[in-house]
C-alpha positions, 0 to 999 in steps of 0.5 A: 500500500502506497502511503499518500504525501498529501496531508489532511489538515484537521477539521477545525470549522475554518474553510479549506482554502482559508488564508494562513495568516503565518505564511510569510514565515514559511518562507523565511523557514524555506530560505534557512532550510539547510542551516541549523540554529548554530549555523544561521547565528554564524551567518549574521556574525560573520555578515555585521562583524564589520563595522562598516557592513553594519553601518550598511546595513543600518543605513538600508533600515532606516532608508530602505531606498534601493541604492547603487555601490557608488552612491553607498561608497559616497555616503559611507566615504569609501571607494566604490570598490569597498562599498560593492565588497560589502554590499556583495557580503550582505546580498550573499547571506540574504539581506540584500538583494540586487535589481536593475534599473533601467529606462536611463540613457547608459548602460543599466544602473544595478541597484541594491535593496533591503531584501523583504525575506532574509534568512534570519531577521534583523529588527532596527529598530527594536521591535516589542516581538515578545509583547506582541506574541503574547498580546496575540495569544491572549487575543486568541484565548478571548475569541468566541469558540475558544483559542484552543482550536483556533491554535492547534490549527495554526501549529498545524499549518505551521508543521504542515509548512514544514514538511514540505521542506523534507525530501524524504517524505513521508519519513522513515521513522519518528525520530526523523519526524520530529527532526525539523524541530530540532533544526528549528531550535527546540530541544526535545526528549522522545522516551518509549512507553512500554514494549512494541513501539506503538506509544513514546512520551515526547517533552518537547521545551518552550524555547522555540516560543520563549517569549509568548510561553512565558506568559501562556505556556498552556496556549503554546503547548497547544500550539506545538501540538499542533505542529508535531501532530502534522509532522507525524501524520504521515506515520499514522500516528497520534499527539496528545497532552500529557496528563502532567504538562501545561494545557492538560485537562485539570491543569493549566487549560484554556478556562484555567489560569495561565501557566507559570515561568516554571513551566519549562516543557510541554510532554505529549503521548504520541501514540499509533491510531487504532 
C-alpha cells in the first residue's frame, strides 16, 4: 500500500482554502532550510562583524531606498570598490538583494535593496516581538469558540509548512519526524512507553516560543501540538497532552489560569491510531 504525501489538515470549522495568516514565515523557514540554529547565528556574525557592513546595513533600515555601490561608497566615504565588497557580503547571506534599473540613457544602473525575506531577521529598530506574541495569544484565548482550536490549527499549518521542506517524505521513522524541530531550535526528549513501539512520551521545551510561553505556556503547548501532530501524520500516528504538562485537562487549560515561568516543557503521548 502506497502511503499518500498529501496531508489532511484537521477539521477545525475554518474553510479549506482559508488564508494562513503565518505564511510569510514559511518562507523565511524555506530560505534557512539547510542551516541549523548554530549555523544561521554564524551567518549574521560573520555578515555585521564589520563595522562598516553594519553601518550598511543600518543605513538600508532606516532608508530602505534601493541604492547603487557608488552612491553607498559616497555616503559611507569609501571607494566604490569597498562599498560593492560589502554590499556583495550582505546580498550573499540574504539581506540584500540586487535589481536593475533601467529606462536611463547608459548602460543599466544595478541597484541594491533591503531584501523583504532574509534568512534570519534583523529588527532596527527594536521591535516589542515578545509583547506582541503574547498580546496575540491572549487575543486568541478571548475569541468566541475558544483559542484552543483556533491554535492547534495554526501549529498545524505551521508543521504542515514544514514538511514540505523534507525530501524524504513521508519519513522513515519518528525520530526523523520530529527532526525539523530540532533544526528549528527546540530541544526535545522522545522516551518509549512500554514494549512494541506503538506509544513514546515526547517533552518537547518552550524555547522555540520563549517569549509568548512565558506568559501562556498552556496556549503554546497547544500550539506545538499542533505542529508535531502534522509532522507525524504521515506515520499514522497520534499527539496528545500529557496528563502532567501545561494545557492538560485539570491543569493549566484554556478556562484555567495561565501557566507559570516554571513551566519549562510541554510532554505529549504520541501514540499509533487504532
Amino acid at each position: 500500500m502506497t502511503r499518500s504525501n498529501a496531508v489532511e489538515r484537521p477539521a477545525t470549522g475554518r474553510e479549506a482554502d482559508a488564508p494562513v495568516l503565518v505564511e510569510p514565515a514559511y518562507r523565511t523557514l524555506r530560505s534557512a532550510a539547510g542551516l541549523t540554529l548554530a549555523e544561521g547565528f554564524d551567518q549574521i556574525a560573520e555578515a555585521i562583524r564589520d563595522g562598516t557592513r553594519r553601518r550598511i546595513l543600518v543605513d538600508f533600515y532606516r532608508d530602505a531606498t534601493p541604492r547603487t555601490a557608488a552612491e553607498v561608497a559616497a555616503n559611507q566615504g569609501i571607494s566604490r570598490a569597498v562599498a560593492r565588497s560589502h554590499l556583495e557580503v550582505l546580498r550573499a547571506v540574504g539581506y540584500l538583494r540586487l535589481t536593475v534599473r533601467r529606462g536611463r540613457r547608459g548602460k543599466p544602473a544595478h541597484l541594491y535593496a533591503l531584501d523583504t525575506d532574509p534568512p534570519h531577521w534583523l529588527p532596527h529598530p527594536p521591535r516589542q516581538m515578545a509583547l506582541l506574541a503574547l498580546l496575540v495569544l491572549q487575543a486568541a484565548a478571548l475569541g468566541p469558540d475558544g483559542a484552543i482550536p483556533l491554535i492547534e490549527q495554526v501549529g498545524w499549518d505551521y508543521g504542515s509548512a514544514v514538511q514540505e521542506l523534507r525530501a524524504d517524505r513521508p519519513p522513515a521513522d519518528l525520530g526523523g519526524a520530529l527532526a525539523p524541530l530540532e533544526r528549528l531550535g527546540g530541544r526535545l526528549t522522545l522516551t518509549p512507553i512500554g514494549r512494541g513501539g506503538r506509544r513514546w512520551r515526547l517533552d518537547l521545551g518552550l524555547a522555540l516560543f520563549h517569549e509568548a510561553a512565558a506568559g501562556r505556556p498552556d496556549l503554546v503547548c497547544h500550539l506545538q501540538m499542533g505542529l508535531v501532530r502534522s509532522l507525524v501524520v504521515e506515520l499514522g500516528l497520534v499527539v496528545e497532552l500529557a496528563p502532567d504538562g501545561p494545557g492538560a485537562s485539570g491543569g493549566t487549560g484554556s478556562g484555567g489560569a495561565p501557566g507559570t515561568a516554571e513551566e519549562e516543557t510541554c510532554h505529549f503521548i504520541i501514540r499509533r491510531s487504532g
